[in-house]
VMD Tcl script that draws the C-alpha trace (Angstrom):
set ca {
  {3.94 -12.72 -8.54}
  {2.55 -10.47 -6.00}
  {4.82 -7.38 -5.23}
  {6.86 -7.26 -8.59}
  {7.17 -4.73 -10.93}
  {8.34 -5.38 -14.35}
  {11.01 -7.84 -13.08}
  {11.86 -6.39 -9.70}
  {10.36 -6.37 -6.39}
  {8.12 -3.31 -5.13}
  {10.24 -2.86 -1.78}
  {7.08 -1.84 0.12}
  {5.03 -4.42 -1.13}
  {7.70 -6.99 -0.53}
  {8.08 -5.48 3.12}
  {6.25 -6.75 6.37}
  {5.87 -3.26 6.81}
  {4.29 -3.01 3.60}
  {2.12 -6.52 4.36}
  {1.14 -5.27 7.50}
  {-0.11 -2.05 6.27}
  {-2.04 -3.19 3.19}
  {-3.97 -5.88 5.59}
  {-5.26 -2.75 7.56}
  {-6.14 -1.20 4.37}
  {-8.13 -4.47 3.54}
  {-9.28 -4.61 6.62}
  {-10.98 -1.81 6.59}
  {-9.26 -0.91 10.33}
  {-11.01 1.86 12.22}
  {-8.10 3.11 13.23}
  {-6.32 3.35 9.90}
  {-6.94 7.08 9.01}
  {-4.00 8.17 7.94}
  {-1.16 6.12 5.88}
  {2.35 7.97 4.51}
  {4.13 6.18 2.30}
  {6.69 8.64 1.51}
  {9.69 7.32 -0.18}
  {8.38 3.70 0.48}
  {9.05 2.07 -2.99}
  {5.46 1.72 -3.55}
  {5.87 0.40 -6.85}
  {3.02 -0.04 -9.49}
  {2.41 -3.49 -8.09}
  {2.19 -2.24 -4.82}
  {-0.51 0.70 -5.86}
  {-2.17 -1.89 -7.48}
  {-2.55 -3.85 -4.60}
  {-3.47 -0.77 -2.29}
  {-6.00 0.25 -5.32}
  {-7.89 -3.44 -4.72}
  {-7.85 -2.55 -0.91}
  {-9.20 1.10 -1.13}
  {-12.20 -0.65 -3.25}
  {-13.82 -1.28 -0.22}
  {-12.44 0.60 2.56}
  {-14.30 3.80 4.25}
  {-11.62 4.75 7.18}
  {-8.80 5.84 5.54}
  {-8.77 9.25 5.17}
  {-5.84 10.87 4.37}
  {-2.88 8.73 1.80}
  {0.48 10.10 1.02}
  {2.25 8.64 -1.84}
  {4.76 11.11 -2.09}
  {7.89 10.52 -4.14}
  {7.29 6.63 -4.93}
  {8.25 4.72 -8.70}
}
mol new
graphics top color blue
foreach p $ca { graphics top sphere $p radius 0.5 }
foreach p [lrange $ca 0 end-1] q [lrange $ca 1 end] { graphics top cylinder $p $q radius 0.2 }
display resetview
């Protein structure tokens, strides 16, 4: 299941926060430079997901992943 990691839910991932951002990221939004995600609960599930999005993105330039499990 999308957004869980090892049992429990990535809280960004699982976020329409976190939905709304990774669609940008897949996206490939213009104006999606710059993403913090400091202290978001990225999860491994939910850098796994951002990893499949980054494949093919060119406009974001700058990621903070600060302090995320």
């Amino acid at each position: 299941m999308e957004g869980v990691d090892n049992g429990r839910m990535s809280r960004w991932l699982g976020s329409e926060e976190g939905q709304a951002e990774l669609a940008r990221l897949r996206d490939n939004d213009p104006e999606l430079v710059e993403l913090s995600l400091v202290n978001k609960g990225v999860g491994d599930a939910g850098a796994t997901a951002m990893a499949e999005g980054l494949k093919t993105n060119n406009a974001l330039q700058s990621l903070d992943l600060y302090n995320n499990k």
